[in-house]
Each structure stands twice: as structure tokens, then as C-alpha cells.
FIVEX-967503 format. One line per 4 residues: number of its first residue (from 1); for each residue z, y, x of C-alpha. Coordinates in nm, 4 decimals. Each point is the difference from the previous one (the first is absolute). Layout:
<sites>
NUM	Z,Y,X; ...
</sites>
This chain:
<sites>
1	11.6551,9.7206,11.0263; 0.3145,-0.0716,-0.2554; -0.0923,-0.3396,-0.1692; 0.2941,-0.0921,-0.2412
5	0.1364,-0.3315,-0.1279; -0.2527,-0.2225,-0.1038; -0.2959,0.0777,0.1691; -0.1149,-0.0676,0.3826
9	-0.2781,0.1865,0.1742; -0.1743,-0.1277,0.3036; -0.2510,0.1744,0.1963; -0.2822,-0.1734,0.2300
13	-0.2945,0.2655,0.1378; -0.1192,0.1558,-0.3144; 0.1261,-0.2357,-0.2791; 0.3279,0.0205,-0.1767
17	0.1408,-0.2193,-0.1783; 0.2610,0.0423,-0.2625; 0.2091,-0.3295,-0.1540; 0.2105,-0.0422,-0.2640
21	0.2846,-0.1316,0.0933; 0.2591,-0.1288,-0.1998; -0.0610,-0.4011,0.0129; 0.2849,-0.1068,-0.1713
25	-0.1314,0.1589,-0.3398; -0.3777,-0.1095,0.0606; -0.0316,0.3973,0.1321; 0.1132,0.1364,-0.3495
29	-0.0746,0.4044,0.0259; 0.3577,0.1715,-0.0432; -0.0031,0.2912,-0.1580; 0.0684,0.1390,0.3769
33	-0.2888,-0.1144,0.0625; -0.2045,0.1111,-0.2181; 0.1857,0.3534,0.0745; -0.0898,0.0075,0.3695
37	-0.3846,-0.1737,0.0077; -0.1591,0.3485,-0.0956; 0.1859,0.1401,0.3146; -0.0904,-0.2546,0.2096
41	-0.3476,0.0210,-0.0694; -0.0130,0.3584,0.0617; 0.1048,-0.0396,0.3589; -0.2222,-0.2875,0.0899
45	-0.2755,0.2443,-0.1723; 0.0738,0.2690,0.2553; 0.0474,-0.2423,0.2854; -0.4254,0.0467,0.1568
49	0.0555,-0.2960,0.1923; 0.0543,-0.2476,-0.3039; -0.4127,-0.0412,-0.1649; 0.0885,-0.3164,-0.1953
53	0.3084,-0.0823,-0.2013; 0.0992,-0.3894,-0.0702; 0.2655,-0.0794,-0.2854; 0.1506,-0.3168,-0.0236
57	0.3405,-0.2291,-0.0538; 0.2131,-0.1380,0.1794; 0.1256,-0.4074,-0.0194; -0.3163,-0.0931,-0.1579
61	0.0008,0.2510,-0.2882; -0.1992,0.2709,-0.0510; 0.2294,0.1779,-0.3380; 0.1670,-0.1715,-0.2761
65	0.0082,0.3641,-0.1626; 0.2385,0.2711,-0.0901; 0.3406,-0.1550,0.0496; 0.0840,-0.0335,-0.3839
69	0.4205,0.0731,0.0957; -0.1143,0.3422,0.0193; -0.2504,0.0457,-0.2738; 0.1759,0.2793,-0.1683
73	-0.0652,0.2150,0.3328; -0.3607,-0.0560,-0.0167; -0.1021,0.2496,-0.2639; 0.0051,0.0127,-0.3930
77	-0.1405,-0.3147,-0.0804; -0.2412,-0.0337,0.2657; -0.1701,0.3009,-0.0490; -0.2286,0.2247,0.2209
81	0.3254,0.1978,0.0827; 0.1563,-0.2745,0.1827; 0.0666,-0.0585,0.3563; -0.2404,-0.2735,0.0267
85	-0.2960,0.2119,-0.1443; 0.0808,0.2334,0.2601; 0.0192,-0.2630,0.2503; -0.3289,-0.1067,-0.1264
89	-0.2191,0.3530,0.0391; 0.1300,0.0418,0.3259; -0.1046,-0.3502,0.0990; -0.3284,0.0619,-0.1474
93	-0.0702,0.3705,0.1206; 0.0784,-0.1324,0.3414; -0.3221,0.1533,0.1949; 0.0142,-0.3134,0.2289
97	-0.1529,-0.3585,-0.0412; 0.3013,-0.1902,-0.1764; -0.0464,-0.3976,0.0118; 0.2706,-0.1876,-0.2364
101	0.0349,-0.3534,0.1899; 0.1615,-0.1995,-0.2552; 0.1748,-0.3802,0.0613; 0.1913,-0.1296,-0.2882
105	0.1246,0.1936,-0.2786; -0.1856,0.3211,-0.1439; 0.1314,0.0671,-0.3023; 0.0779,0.2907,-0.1922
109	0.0953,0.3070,0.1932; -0.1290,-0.2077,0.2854; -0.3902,0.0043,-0.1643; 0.0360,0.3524,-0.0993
113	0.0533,0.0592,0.4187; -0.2986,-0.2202,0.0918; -0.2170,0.1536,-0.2557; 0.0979,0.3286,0.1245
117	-0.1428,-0.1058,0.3616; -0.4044,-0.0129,0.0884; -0.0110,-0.3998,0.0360; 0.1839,-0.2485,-0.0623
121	0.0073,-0.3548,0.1904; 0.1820,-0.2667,-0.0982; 0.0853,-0.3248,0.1226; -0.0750,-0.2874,-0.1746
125	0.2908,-0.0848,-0.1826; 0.0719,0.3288,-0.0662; 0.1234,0.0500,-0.4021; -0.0808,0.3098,-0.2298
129	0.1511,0.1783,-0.2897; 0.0643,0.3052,-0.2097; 0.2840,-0.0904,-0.2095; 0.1491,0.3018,-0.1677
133	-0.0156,-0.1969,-0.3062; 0.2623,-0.2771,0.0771; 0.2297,0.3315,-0.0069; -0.0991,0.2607,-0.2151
137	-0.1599,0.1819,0.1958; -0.2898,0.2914,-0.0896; -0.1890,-0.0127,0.3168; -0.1071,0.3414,0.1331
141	-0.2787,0.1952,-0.1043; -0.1805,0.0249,0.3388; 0.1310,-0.3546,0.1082; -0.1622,-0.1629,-0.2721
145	-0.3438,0.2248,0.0230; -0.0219,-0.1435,0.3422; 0.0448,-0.3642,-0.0743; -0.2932,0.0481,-0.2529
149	-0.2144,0.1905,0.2582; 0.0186,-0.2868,0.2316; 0.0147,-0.3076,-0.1900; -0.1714,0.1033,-0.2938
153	0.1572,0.0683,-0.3804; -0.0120,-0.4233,-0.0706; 0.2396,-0.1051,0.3132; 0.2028,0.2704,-0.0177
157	0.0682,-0.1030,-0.4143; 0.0912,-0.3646,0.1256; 0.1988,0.1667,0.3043; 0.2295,0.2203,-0.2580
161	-0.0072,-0.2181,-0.2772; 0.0921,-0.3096,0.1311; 0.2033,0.0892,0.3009; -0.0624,-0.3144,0.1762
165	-0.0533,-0.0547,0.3597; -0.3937,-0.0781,0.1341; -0.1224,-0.1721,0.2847; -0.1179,0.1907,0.3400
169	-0.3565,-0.1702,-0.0983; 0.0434,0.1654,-0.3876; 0.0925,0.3554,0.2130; -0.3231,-0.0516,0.1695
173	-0.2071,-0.0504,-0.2777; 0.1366,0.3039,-0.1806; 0.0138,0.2180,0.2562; 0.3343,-0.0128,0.0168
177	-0.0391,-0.0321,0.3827; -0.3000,0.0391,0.2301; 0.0506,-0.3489,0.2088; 0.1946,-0.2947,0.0071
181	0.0803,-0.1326,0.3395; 0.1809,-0.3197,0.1705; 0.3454,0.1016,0.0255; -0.0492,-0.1042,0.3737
185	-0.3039,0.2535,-0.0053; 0.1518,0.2660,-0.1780; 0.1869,0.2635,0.2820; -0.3708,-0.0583,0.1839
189	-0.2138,0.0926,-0.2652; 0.2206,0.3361,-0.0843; 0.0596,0.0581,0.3291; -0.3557,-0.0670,0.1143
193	-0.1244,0.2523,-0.2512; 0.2672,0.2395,0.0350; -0.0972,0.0570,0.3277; -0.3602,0.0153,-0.0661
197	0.0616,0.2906,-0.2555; 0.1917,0.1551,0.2276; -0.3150,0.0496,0.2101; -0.2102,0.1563,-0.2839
201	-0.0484,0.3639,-0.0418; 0.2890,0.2188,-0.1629; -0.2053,0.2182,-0.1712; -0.2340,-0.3091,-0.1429
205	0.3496,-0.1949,-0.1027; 0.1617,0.3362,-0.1016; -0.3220,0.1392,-0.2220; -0.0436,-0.4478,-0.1371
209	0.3219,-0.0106,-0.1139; 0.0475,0.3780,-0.2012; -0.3937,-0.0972,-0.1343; 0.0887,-0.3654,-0.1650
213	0.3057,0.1152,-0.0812; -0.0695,0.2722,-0.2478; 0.1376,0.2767,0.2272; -0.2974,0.2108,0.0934
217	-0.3295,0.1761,-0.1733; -0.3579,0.0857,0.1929; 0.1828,0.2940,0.1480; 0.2491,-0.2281,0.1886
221	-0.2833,-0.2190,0.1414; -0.2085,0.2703,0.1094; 0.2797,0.1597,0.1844; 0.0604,-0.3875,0.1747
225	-0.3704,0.0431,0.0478; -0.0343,0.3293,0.1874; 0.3188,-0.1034,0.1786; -0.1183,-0.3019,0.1276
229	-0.3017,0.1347,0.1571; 0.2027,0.3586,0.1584; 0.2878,-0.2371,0.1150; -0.2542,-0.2346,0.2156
233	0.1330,-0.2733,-0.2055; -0.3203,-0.1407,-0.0879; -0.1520,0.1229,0.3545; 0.2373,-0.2287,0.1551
237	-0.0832,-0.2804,-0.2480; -0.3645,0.0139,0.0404; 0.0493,0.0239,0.3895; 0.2275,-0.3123,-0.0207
241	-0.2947,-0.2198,-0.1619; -0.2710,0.1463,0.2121; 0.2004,-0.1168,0.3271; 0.1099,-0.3146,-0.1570
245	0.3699,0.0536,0.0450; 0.3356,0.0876,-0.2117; 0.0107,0.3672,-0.1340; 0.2549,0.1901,0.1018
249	0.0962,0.1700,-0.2955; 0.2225,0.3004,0.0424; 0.0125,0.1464,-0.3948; 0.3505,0.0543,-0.1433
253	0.0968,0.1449,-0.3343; 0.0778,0.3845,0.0868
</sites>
């Protein structure tokens, strides 16, 4: 798999994990960048070995946002036609588990990447913002629907208006993120549930994450439904418990 400049991918049994890597400029998102994520996503999509995605920074950082040197490549003032929007859907429609691990910076194009992920850990110490106001910035449409979704109207006011950084323990209480970790603890934590996701059923994680997301009606789950019974997904599952051991879950999306 092609990974350009700025990004590393590493692969260990059935978790990837994808880092942003440009230290020197706290992992600021070149317009390259943003370009090529869509891509890469696609591939580790159609890669059946990879069940769990991790996104994180390198040096400490998870994203200090888009890098601003190349703001005029990013779109007409931000909006939904931009490369970052479009970096954003595809990060979002990923049909995989994605788990932002964030250290350090996550601020502007770097939240609108962890709230495009499922969860979101952070290590304490970690520091938030959405600061398209310091720069005149209209934030996008969808960008700033899902800030609202998850942190509700009131937080994601102060978030805009102000444009000032919060606290990992602020995040938390927002929703902003889902835990706060150690930094010593953090790798283990996303790691440790990485890897217990990765055991899970597809078809549950597949039909779970289309469901909360929006993405499917009654059709889709009765489909999921009828398929998890003809597949012997959920023959295998009840089996598993019944013997008292690990299923062996065989379900891939067709």
C-alpha cells in the first residue's frame, strides 16, 4: 500500500494504525495530506485483515490542524467543498472501528479528524480546540453539525466562539473524548481495546456502526438480521458461550 509524505502506517495482526507524521509542525495536515487520506482509507477498507483502525500523532501530538501556509488549497473558505471535508466523510464512512488516540495538541483540523473517528482517548494533558475564529474561518457545514451532535449546541458555542484551548478533563466532560488516560497508560488502553474489538463480530460492528451513525433504516437491520442467522454468525456466537470459550467468528463484509 502507497502511503505518501506525512503519514506512517503500521500493521500488527488485525489492527492498523495510521500516524500523522510531520513532528516538526505539531503534525499540521498539508494540503497533500488532506489530498491522499481518502485514498488511504479506501485501501485499508479493502484490506479484510485490518478490523480496527487506530489514528494518532507522532512526537507527542496528535494534529495542530490544517497547516495554515496552505490555506488557500483547502477549499473556498472552508467550505463543504474542500479537501478536508472530503478527508472528513471518508474518515467517517470508514466501515471499520476508527479510535482517534490523541497526546498533546488537537486543534482545529486536528478535532475535526478525531471527531470523525468512533472514540476518542486522550491522555491527560491532552489540549482541545476549534479555532476557525482566530482566522476567519466559516467552519463547514457538516463539521460543525458534528461538533454539536457530540458535545451538545452549548460547548460547541464556547468551542467556536471563543477559540480557546480546553483541558483533556473539559474534553471529557463534554464529550469531546470518551476517556482520559495516564499518558504512561495510554498505548495500553487503545491497544488493549483495539484488540478486543478486533475479536467482536463483523457483522455486529459493521450493522453498530451504519445504525448510530445515521446510515441505515429497518430494511438495513433486517437484512443484518437474516444474515446473521444464514451466515452461522450468531450459531457460532451462541456455541462460543455455551462451551465457555472464544467465538470464532468468520463474517466479513461481502
Amino acid at each position: 500500500m502507497h502511503v505518501t509524505d506525512g503519514f506512517e502506517l503500521a500493521l500488527d495482526e488485525h489492527v492498523a494504525t495510521l500516524t500523522l507524521n510531520r513532528p516538526a509542525k505539531r503534525n499540521a495536515m498539508s494540503a497533500a495530506m488532506w489530498r491522499a487520506l481518502p485514498g488511504i482509507l479506501a485501501d485499508l477498507a479493502a484490506d479484510p485483515k485490518i478490523r480496527v483502525l487506530v489514528l494518532t500523532g507522532a512526537g507527542g501530538t496528535f494534529c495542530s490542524g490544517a497547516d495554515i501556509s496552505e490555506i488557500g488549497e483547502l477549499g473556498d473558505n472552508g467550505d463543504d467543498t474542500g479537501l478536508t471535508v472530503a478527508a472528513e466523510r471518508a474518515l467517517m464512512t470508514f466501515p471499520k472501528p476508527v479510535i482517534a488516540m490523541i497526546e498533546g495538541y488537537c486543534v482545529g483540523g486536528g478535532c475535526q479528524l478525531a471527531l470523525a473517528c468512533d472514540l476518542r482517548i486522550a491522555a491527560a494533558g491532552a489540549r482541545f480546540g476549534v479555532t476557525p475564529a482566530k482566522l476567519g474561518i466559516v467552519y463547514p457545514l457538516s463539521s460543525t453539525r458534528r461538533l454539536a451532535e457530540i458535545t451538545g449546541p452549548a460547548t460547541a458555542k464556547l468551542l467556536l466562539f471563543s477559540a480557546e484551548l480546553i483541558d483533556a478533563d473539559h474534553a471529557l466532560r463534554a464529550g469531546l473524548v470518551d476517556e482520559v488516560c495516564p499518558p504512561e497508560g495510554l498505548r495500553e488502553r487503545v491497544y488493549g481495546l483495539a484488540a478486543t474489538i478486533a475479536t467482536r463480530s463483523r457483522l455486529t460492528l459493521t450493522a453498530a456502526k451504519q445504525i448510530i451513525d445515521g446510515r441505515a433504516d429497518e430494511a438495513d437491520v433486517r437484512a443484518w438480521q437474516r444474515e446473521a442467522r444464514e451466515s452461522g454468525e450468531l450459531a457460532e456466537g451462541v456455541r462460543a458461550y455455551r462451551e465457555g470459550r472464544s467465538p470464532g467468528f468468520s463474517w466479513d463484509a461481502k
